[in-house]
C-alpha positions in Angstrom: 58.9 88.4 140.8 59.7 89.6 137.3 58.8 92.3 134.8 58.7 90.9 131.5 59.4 87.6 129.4 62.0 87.2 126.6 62.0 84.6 125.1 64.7 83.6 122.1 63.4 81.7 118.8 61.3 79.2 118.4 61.7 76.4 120.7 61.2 78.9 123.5 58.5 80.5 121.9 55.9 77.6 123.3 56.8 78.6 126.8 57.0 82.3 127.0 53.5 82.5 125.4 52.3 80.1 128.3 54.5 82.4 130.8 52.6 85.2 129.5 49.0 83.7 130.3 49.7 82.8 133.4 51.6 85.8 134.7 49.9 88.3 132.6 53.4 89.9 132.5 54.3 91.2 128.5 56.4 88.9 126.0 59.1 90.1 123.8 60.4 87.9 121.9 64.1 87.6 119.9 64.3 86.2 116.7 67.6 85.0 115.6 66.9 83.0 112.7 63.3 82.2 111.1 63.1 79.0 109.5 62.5 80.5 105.8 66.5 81.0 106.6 67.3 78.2 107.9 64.9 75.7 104.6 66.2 78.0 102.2 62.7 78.9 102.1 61.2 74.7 102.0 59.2 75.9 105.3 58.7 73.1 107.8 54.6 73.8 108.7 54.8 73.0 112.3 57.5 75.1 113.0 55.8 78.2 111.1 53.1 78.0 113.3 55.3 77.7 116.6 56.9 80.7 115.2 53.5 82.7 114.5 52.1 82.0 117.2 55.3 83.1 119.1 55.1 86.5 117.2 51.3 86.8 117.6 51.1 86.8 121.4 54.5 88.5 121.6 54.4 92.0 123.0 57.4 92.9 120.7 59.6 91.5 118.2 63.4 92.2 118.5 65.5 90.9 114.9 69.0 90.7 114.8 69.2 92.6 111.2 66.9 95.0 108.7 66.6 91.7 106.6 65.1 89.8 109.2 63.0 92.4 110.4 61.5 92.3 106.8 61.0 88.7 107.1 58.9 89.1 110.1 56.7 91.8 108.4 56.2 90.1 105.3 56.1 86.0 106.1 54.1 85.9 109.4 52.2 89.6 108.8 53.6 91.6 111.7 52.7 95.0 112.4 56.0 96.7 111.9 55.5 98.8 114.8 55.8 96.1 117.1 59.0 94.8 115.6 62.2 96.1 115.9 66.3 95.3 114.4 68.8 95.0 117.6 71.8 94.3 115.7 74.7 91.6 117.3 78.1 92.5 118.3 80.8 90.8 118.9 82.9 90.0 122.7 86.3 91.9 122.4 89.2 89.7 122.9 91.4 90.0 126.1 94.4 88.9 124.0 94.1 90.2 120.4 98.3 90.3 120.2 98.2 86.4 120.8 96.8 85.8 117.6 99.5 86.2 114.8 99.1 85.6 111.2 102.8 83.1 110.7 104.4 83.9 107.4 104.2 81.5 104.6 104.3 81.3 100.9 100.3 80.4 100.3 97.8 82.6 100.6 95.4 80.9 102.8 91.4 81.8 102.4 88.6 80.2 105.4 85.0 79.4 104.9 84.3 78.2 108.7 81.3 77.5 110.0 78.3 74.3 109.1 78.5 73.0 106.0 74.6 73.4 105.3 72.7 74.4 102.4 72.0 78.3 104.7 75.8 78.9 104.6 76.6 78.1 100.8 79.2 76.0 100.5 78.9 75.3 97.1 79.6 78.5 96.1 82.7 78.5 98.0 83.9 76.2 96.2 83.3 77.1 92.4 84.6 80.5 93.7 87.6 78.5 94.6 88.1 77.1 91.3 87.7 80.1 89.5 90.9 81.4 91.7 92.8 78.3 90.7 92.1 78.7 87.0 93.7 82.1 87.1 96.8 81.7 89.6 98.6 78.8 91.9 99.7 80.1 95.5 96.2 79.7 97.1 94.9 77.3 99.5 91.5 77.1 100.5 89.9 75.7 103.8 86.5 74.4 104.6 86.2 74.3 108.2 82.9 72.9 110.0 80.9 70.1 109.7 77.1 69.7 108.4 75.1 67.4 106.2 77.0 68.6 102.8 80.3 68.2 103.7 80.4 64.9 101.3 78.5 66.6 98.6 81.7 69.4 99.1 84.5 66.7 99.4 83.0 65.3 96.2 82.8 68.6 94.2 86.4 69.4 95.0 87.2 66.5 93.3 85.0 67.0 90.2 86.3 70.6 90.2 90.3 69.4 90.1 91.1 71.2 93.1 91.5 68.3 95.9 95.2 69.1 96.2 94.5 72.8 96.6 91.3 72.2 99.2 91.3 71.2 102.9 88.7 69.8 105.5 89.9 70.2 108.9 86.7 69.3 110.7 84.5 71.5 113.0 86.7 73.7 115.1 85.7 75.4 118.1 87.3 78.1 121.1 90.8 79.4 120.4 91.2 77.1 117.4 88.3 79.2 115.6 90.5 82.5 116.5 93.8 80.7 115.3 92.7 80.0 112.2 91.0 83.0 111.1 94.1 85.1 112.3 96.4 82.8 109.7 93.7 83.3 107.4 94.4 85.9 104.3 90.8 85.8 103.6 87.5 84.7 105.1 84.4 84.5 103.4 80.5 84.0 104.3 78.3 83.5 101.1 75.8 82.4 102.9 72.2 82.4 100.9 70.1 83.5 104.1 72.4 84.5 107.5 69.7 86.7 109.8 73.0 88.4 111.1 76.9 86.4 110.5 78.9 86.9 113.5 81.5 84.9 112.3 82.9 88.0 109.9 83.2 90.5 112.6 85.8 87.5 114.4 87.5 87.6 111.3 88.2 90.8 111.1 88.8 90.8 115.0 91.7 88.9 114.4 93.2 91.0 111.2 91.5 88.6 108.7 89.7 90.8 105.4 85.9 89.6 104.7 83.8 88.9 102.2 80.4 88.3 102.6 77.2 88.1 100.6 74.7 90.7 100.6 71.9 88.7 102.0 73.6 88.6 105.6 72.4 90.3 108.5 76.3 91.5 109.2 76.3 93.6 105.7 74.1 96.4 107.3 76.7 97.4 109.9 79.8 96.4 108.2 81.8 99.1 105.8 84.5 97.2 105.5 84.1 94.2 104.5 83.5 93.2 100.5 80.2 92.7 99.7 78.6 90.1 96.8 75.9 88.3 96.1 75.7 84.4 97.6 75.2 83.4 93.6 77.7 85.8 92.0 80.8 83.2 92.0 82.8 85.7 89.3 82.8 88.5 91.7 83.4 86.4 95.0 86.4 85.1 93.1 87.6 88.5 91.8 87.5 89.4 94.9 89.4 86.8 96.7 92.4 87.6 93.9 91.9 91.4 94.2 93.1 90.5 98.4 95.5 87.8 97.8 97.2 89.6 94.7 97.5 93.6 96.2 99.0 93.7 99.3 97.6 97.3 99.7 94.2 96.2 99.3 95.0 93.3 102.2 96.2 95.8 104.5 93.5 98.2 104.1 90.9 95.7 104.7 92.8 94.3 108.0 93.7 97.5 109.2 90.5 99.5 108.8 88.3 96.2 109.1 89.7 95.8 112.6 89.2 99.0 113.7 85.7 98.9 112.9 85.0 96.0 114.4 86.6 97.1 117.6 83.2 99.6 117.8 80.7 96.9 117.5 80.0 96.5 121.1 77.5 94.1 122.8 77.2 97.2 125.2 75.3 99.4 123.1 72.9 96.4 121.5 72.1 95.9 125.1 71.0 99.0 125.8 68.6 99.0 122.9 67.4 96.0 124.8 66.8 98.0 127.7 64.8 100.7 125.8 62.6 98.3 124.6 62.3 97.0 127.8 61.0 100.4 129.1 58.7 100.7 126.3 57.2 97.1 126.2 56.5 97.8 130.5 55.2 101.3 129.7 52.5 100.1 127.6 53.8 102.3 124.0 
């Protein structure tokens, strides 16, 4: 016996429209990514129609982010009162003390996650080597793994920077933690990120953001500096405006960490709930 059907992106889409038809019980469905995010916006057919259809027979449409939600409006032609922004969180660390940032004479700034066209690499790196042109001291990682991680290694190397750059390799558990928590600066400039939890880690761990504006993660987050994916000038002044002013460093960890700490899964679940109540209650 059950109440309702939630079903989460599109490979699950298929089967909670067919659990709806034979049950008769109401579909909501959870859209973490659509795949105008995930193409930078070369749309594979088939799986726009999965995703349609999904969002058709759905009862309601939970988005992880405002941008998303928009997505869903204005690419598959929902009726906005059907679709609603349930914002992530992030799960609170038993152990925050654990994670210490060891002292060094580099300034160390993370790009972690796949190395995909979504997540921007590229402009990672020409951020980089604008940094480099204007001051030595600064190391930057590229943690992950993903189909442009040669295209990356290659551009380091056209850019002059190899001996400044470093690919661990795709990271995963307490290793993530570890190395965002050494980390003087992470940064997401991803072109399309429905939400980013990967900032709200960072900052988890004492590590100032920056992220681009076309995240999910920019709605909710005050403390965090915010650019465009394509605005490499302002990613980079950025990045020297943490590295070089140790006030501005400890403003971002201190107040960055703090907020943070109030993101709570708790509360996005209980938006859950209410639209649980609401989906069942037929309004």
């Amino acid at each position: 016996e059950f109440d309702i059907i939630h079903s989460h992106d599109w490979l699950t889409y298929p089967s909670g429209v067919f659990a709806k038809q034979i049950s008769g019980k109401p579909l909501v469905i959870h859209v973490h990514a659509t795949d105008f995010d995930r193409s930078r916006g070369n749309v594979n057919p088939t799986v726009y129609a999965i995703e349609k259809r999904g969002m058709d027979e759905a009862d309601h449409i939970m988005c992880v982010s405002e941008l998303t939600r928009r997505t869903v409006i204005e690419k598959y032609g929902q009726d906005p009162r059907k679709v609603s922004t349930v914002h992530n969180a992030v799960e609170p660390l038993a152990n925050p003390e654990e994670f210490v940032k060891h002292e060094r004479k580099d300034k160390l700034v993370t790009f972690l996650g796949r190395i995909t066209m979504q997540k921007g690499p590229e402009y990672f790196v020409e951020a980089a080597a604008r940094v480099l042109d204007k001051t030595d001291g600064v190391r930057f990682v590229m943690a992950g793994s993903g189909d442009m991680m040669n295209k990356m290694i290659d551009l380091v190397a056209q850019r002059g920077i190899a001996d400044k750059f470093h690919f661990p390799g795709f990271m995963r558990g307490r290793q993530v933690q570890e190395v965002l928590a050494d980390s003087d600066v992470y940064i997401m400039p991803s072109v399309s990120e429905p939400f980013g939890i990967s900032p709200l880690e960072a900052m988890q761990v004492g590590c100032p953001s920056i992220i681009s504006h076309q995240s999910g993660c920019a709605e909710i987050l005050s403390h965090a500096i915010k650019t465009d994916y394509w605005d490499i000038d302002a990613m980079a002044d950025a990045i020297y405006a943490i590295v070089k002013y140790p006030a501005m460093y400890k403003s971002l960890r201190e107040l960055g960490r703090d907020e943070v700490n109030n993101i709570k899964w708790y509360d996005a679940g209980l938006k859950v709930r209410r639209i649980y109540d609401m989906v069942i209650n037929g309004y």
